[in-house]
N, C-alpha and C positions, 0 to 999 in steps of 0.2 A: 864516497863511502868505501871503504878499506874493505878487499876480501875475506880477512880475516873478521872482522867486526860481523858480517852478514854470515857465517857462517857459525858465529856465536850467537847470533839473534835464529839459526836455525834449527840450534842445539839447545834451544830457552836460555840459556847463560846470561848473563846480567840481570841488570835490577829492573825495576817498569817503566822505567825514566828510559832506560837505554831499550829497551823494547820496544817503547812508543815511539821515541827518536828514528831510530830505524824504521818503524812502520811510517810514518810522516814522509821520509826519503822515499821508499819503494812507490809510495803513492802520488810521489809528486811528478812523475812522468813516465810516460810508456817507454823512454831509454833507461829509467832507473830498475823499471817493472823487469824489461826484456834481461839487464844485465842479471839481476838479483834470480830470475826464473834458469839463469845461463847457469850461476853457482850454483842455486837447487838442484840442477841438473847434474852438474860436477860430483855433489856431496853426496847425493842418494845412489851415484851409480858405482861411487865408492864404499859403500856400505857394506859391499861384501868381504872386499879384501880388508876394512878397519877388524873385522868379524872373523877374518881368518878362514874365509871360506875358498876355494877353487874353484872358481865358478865354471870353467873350460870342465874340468872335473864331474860337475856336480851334472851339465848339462847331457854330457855322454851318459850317465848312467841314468840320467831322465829319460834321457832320450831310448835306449837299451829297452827296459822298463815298457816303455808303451809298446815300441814293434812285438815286444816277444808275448806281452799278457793280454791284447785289445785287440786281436784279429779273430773275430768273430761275429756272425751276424744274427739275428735276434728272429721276431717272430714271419710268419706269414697272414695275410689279408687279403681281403678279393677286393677289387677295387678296380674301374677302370682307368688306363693308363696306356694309351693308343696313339699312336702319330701315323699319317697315311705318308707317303712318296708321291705327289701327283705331277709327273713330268720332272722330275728331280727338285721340287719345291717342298721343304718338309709344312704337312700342315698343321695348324697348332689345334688344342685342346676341342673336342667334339659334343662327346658324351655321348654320340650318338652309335655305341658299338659294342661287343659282347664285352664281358668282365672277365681278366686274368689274374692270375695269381701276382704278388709283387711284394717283394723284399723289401724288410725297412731295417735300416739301423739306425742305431737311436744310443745315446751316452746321455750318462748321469753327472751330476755334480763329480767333479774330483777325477773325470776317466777323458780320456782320448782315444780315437779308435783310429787307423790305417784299415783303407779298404782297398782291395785292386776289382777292380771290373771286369768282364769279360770282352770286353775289347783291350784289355792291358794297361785302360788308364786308371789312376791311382786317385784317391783322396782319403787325405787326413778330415776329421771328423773332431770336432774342438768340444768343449765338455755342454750339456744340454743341450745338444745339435738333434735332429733327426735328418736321415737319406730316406726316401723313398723312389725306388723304382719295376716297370713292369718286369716279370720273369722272362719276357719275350723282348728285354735289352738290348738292342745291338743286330736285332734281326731284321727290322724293319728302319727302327727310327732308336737312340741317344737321348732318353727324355727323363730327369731326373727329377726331384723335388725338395729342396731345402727348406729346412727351419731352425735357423740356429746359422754357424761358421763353419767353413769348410775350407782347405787349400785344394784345388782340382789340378791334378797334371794330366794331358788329357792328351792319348795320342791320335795321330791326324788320319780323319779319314773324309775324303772330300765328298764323299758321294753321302754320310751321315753328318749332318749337323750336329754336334753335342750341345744340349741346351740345358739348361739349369733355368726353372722355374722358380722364384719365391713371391710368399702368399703376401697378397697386397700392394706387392711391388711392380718388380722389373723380371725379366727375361733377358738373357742373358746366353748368345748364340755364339758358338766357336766351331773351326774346324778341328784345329788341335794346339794344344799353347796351354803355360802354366800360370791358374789369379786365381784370386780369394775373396771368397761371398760371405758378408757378415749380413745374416737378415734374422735375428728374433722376431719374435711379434710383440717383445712388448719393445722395440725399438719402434722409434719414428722414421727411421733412416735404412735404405739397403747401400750397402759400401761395395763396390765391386772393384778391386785392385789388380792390376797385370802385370804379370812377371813378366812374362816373356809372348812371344807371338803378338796375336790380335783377338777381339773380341767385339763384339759388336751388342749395345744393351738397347732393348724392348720396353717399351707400355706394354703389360702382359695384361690391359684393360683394352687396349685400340691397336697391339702391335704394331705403332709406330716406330721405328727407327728412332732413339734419343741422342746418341752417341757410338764413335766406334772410336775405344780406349788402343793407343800405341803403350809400349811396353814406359814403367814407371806412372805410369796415371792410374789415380785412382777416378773413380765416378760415384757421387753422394745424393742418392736418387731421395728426396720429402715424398715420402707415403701421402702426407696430407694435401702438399701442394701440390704434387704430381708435378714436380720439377727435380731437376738436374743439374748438379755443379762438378766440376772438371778441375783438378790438382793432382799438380807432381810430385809424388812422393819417395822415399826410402823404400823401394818395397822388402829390403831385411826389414826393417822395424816391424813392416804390417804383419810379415809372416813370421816373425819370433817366435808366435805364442806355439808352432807347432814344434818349436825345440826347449819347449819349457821357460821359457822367457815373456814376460808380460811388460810391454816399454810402453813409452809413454811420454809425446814432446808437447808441452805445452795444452795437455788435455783436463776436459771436465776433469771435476770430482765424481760428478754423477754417472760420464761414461767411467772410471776410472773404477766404481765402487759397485756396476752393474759386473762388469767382468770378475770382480773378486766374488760377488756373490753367487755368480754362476761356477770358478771354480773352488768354492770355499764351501759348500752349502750351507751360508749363512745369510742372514737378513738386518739390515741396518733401516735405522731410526734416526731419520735426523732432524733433531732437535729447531736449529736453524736454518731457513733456507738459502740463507747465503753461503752456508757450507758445498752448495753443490754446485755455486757461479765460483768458488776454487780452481785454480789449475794444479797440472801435475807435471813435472819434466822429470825421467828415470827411469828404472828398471828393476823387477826385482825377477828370480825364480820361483815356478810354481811348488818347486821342492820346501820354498819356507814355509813356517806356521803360521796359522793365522794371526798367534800374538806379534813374530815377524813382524810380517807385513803392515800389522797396523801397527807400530811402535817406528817404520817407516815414515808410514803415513801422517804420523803425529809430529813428526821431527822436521816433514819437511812442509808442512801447512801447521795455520794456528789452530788443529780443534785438538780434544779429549774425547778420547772413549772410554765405552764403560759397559762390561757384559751387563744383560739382563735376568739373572738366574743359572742362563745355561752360555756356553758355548756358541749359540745357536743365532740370539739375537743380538744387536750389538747397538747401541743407542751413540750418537757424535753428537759433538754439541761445541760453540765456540770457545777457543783458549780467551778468559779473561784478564 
């Protein structure tokens, strides 16, 4: 099959005869599937410059935009949030201790926040994320709380473990080193990826030991299974999203469309279920519109979309 041809069947171009014929091709092998997912990759990530957009351009001033309007921190809460020192072993979760004050921040649909700590390490804060930490941070114990994405660059301190908590999952202990914790709760999966240093990930149910990630590995901990998978990745790719970049190699539809709706605040409807066993190879910026994004999405998979009154809800259903 000709580049050119599959690139017309990605753009809807021909008749249903030549539509069909191509869908026939791509499905008749996992080297036809991989090649055809290789051009999708190619065409969508060219979409900007067909479009006349700078994307180097667009990204700087994304990027501008959040350092200067998202450094802020939001309410207070009493809560306990205590870690003891016992012979230089930090120890974990008690409850058995008085109650302190403790900072959360927290983003909405459409925002990003940069936080620096008072140990001077840094985290970016991705959109529907919450931090929570004790006001008494860094004096005894580095004990954080995620729900949602986060990029952590964390400076080293031997004698404080920095740990990163998420609800259901894993823990997630470092001395100092830069990775990124993807745990919602309505995900099935905590994703924890390393830049740089080392990291060492928790059963935050039995504090077992699961893994201790070397720089470029991610770890894809099953909330359900209470298991753990090990892969090399790009870690640009995983961390894009904190420069306004949302990529994407050979991914769901459904992780694909949970991310858009977290930064889009909107709510999709899908018609079909096989819409969400889709893949996605590409990239777009968080700067495009929604219409954008999804006239992307249409171009380089077979469905249609269709507002539902408003802006708001967005209903996908398969190209026939």
């Amino acid at each position: 099959m000709k580049k050119n041809d599959l690139i017309r069947f990605i753009q809807r171009k021909g008749d249903d005869k030549f539509q069909n014929d191509v869908l026939k091709w791509i499905n008749a092998s996992s080297e036809n599937r991989a090649y055809f997912h290789r051009i999708k990759a190619e065409y969508v990530s060219s979409f900007s410059s067909v479009s006349g957009i700078d994307l180097e351009k667009e990204y700087q001033v994304f990027r501008k935009r959040i350092s200067t309007s998202y450094k802020i921190f939001y309410r207070f809460a009493a809560v306990l949030i205590i870690g003891l020192l016992a012979g230089g072993t930090l120890l974990y979760w008690s409850g058995n201790f008085p109650f302190v004050h403790e900072k959360l921040y927290h983003t909405v649909a459409k925002q990003q926040m940069e936080i620096t700590l008072d140990d001077g390490s840094t985290v970016v804060l991705n959109s529907k994320s919450s931090l929570k930490l004790a006001s008494n941070y860094n004096r005894s114990a580095r004990i954080v709380f995620l729900e949602g994405e986060a990029l952590f660059n964390v400076s080293e301190n031997k004698k404080k473990p920095f740990i990163v908590k998420t609800l259901k999952g894993v823990n997630v202990r470092v001395l100092g080193t830069q990775f990124n914790v993807k745990s919602y709760a309505s995900n099935n999966t905590v994703e924890t990826t390393l830049v740089s240093g080392k990291v060492e990930i928790l059963d935050n149910e039995s504090s077992n030991l699961m893994a201790v990630l070397e720089p470029r590995q991610r770890a894809t901990f099953h909330k359900k299974e209470r298991k753990i998978e090990l892969e090399t990745v790009e870690t640009d790719e995983i961390t894009s999203w904190t420069e306004g970049i949302l990529y994407y190699e050979n991914s769901s539809m459904a992780e694909v469309l949970e991310d858009i709706e977290r930064w889009y605040d909107v709510q999709f409807t899908i018609e079909d279920n096989e819409i969400a066993l889709y893949t996605l190879s590409g990239r777009f910026t968080k700067d495009y519109s929604i219409n954008e994004v999804l006239t992307i999405l249409q171009t380089s998979s077979p469905i249609i979309f269709e507002f539902e009154g408003d802006e708001k809800h967005i209903s996908l259903s398969k190209m026939n």
